[in-house]
C-alpha positions as MATLAB code, in Angstrom:
seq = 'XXXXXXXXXXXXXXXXXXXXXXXXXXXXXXXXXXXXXXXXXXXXXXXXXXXXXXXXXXXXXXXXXXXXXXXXXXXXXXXXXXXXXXXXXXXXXXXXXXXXXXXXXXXXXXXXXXXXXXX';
ca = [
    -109.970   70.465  -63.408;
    -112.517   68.904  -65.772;
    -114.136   65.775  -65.122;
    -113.934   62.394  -67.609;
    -116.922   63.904  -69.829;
    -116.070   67.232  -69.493;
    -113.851   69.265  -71.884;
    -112.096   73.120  -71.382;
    -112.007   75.542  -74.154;
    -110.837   79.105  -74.601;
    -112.767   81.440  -77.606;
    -112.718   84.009  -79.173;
    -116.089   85.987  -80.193;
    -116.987   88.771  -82.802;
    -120.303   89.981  -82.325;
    -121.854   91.395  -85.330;
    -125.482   92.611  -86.152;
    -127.422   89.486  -86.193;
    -125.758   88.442  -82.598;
    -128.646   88.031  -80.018;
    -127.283   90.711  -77.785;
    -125.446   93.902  -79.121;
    -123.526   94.382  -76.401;
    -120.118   93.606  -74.709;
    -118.028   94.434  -72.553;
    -116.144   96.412  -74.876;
    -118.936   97.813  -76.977;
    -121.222   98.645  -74.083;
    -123.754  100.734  -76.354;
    -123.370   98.082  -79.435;
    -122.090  100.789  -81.526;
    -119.675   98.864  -83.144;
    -121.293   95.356  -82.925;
    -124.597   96.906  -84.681;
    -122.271   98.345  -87.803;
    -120.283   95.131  -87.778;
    -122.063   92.750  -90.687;
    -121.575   88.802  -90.267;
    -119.254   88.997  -93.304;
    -116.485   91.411  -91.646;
    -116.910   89.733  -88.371;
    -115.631   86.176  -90.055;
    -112.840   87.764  -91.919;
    -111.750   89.657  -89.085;
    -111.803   86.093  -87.003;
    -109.595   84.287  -89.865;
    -107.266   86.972  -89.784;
    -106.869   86.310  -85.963;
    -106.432   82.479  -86.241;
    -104.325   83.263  -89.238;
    -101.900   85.495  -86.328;
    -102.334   82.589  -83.904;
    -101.838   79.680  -86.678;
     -98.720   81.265  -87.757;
     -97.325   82.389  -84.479;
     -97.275   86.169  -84.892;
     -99.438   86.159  -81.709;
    -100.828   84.141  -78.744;
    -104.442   83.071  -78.355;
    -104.874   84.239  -74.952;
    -103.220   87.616  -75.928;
    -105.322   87.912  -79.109;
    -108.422   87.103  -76.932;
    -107.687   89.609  -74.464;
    -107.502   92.114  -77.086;
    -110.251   91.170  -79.452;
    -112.869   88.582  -78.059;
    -116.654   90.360  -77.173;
    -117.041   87.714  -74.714;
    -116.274   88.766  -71.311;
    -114.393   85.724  -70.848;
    -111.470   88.260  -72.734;
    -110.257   88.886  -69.059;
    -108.918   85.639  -68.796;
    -107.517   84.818  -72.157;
    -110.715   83.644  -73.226;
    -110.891   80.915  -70.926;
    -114.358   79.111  -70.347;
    -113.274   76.891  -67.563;
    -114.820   72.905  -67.903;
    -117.977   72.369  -69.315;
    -120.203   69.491  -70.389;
    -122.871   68.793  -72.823;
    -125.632   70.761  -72.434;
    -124.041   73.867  -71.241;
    -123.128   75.563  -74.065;
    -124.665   76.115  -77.615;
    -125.234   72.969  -79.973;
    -122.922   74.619  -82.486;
    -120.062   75.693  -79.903;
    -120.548   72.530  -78.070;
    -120.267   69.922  -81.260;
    -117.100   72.131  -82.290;
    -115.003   71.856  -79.055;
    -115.793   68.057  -78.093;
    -114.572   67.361  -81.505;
    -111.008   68.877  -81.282;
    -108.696   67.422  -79.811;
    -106.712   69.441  -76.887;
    -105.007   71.905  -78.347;
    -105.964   72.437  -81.653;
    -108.073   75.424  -83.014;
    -111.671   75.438  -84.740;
    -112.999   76.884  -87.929;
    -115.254   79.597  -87.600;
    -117.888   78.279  -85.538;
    -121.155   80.204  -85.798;
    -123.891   79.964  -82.736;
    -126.740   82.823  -81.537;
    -124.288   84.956  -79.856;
    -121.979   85.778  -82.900;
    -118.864   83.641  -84.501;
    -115.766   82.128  -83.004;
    -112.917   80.167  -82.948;
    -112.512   77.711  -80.279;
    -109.326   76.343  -79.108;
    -109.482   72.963  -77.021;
    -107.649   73.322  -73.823;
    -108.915   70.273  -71.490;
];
């Protein structure tokens, strides 16, 4: 359970080229992340939250499925964090939705995302 200033967040990640590591659980060599440019990697994240937005799939599914993070085993569930724990970028974005509700495109070190607010 998360404390009073903590919040809970599930994401999804797409690596791409300029991602700090080029690796993930499902691209173990970076084969794909290295050939994936910033550009397809955000249009291949809107089309997911378009899926989610619209109800032709579930987050957790569509994280499962899709997320480089290895998080992806559990929906993309982060568990509670507070400040300081994540990236500036990721952080700002998920203590400023409110539970629930699903990010733009958030863009930090490790690649681009969309965060949904679960705690």
């Amino acid at each position: 359970m998360a404390s009073a200033n903590q919040v809970r967040a599930s994401h999804i990640l797409i690596k791409h080229q300029g991602s700090r590591r080029k690796a993930s659980w499902k691209d173990p060599e970076g084969r794909v992340i290295m050939n994936t440019t910033k550009e397809s990697a955000i249009s291949q994240l809107k089309a997911l939250k378009d899926d989610i937005v619209s109800g032709k799939a579930k987050f957790e599914d569509v994280a499962t499925r899709f997320s480089d993070c290895s998080s992806a085993k559990r929906g993309g569930d982060l568990g509670p964090f507070g400040r300081g724990q994540m990236q500036k970028p990721f952080e700002e974005a998920t203590y400023a939705l409110k539970v629930g509700e699903i990010s733009d495109i958030v863009d930090t070190d490790s690649g681009v995302h969309i965060i949904m607010r679960t705690g």
